[in-house]
N, C-alpha and C positions, 0 to 999 in steps of 0.2 A: 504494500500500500504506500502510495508517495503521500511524502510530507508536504505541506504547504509552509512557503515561509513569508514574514510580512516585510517590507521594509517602509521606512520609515522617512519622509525627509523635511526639514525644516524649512521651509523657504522666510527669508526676512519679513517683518514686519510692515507695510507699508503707512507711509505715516495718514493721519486723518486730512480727508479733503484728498487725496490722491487714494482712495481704497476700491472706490466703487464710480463708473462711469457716469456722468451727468447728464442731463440732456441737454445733447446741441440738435439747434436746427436744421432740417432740410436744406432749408436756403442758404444759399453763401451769403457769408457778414462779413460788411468792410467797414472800418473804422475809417470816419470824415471828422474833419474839423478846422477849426480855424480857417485855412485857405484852401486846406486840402477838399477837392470838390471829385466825385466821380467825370473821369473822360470819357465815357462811354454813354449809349443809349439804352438804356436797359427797357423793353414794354412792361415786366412786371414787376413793379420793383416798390421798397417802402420806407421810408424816414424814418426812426428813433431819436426823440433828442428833445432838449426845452428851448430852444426858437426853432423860429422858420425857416425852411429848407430853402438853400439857394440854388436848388438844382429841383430838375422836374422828377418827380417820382407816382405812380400809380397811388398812394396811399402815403397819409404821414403822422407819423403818433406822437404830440406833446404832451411834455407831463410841464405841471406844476413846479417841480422842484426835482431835486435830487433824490429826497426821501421817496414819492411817489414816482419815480424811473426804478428805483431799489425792489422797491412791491413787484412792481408789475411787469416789468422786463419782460422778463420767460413766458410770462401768461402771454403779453402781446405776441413771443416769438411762435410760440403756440398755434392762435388764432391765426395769426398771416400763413403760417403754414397750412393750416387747414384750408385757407382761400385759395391757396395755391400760389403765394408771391415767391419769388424766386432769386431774389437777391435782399437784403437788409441794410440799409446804411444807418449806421448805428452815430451817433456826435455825444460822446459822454463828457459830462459838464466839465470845464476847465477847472473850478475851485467847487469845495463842499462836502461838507462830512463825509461821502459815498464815492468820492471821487475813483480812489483807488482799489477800492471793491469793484465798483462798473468798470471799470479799464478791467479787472485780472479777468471779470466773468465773459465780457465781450472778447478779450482776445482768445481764453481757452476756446468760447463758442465758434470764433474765426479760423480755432485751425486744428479743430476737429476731423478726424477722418469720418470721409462720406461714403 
């Protein structure tokens, strides 16, 4: 009768916030701002940001502030996806408590594999 044997192996610990995969978008997300303006024509396409886009887009979602881009993000990335928009120009606020939080979540969501 053969034995079975078990082994055993450790793999590192991965630290929290890298353990388990997040949700990114469908859509490809590019980071605008300041001067930086999409060169291209995109037909489906949608704004994120607290002003007004100076570029043309299918759709465009302003919040209030900082705090309310924080909330609602992902919910919006969501929704657009479910309409089927196909690119995201995402403008996260230059100064403000969430500043550095929306830049790390927008660029992970930017360079997600599809």
């Amino acid at each position: 009768q053969a034995e079975s044997a078990s082994i055993t192996v450790s793999l590192p610990t991965r630290s929290p916030g890298t353990r388990y995969r997040h949700y990114a978008p469908n859509a490809r997300v590019v980071l605008v701002g300041g001067t930086s303006h999409p060169q291209e024509s995109i037909d489906s396409s949608a704004y994120l940001g607290l002003n007004t886009p100076q570029f043309s887009v299918t759709t465009a979602v302003r919040y209030r502030d900082s705090t309310e881009m924080m909330q609602r993000l992902f919910h919006d990335f969501r929704e657009l996806d479910k309409a089927g928009i196909s690119t995201f120009f995402v403008e996260v606020p230059e100064h403000g408590p969430y500043r550095e939080a929306l830049l790390d979540r927008v660029t992970r969501a930017s360079q997600a594999e599809k």
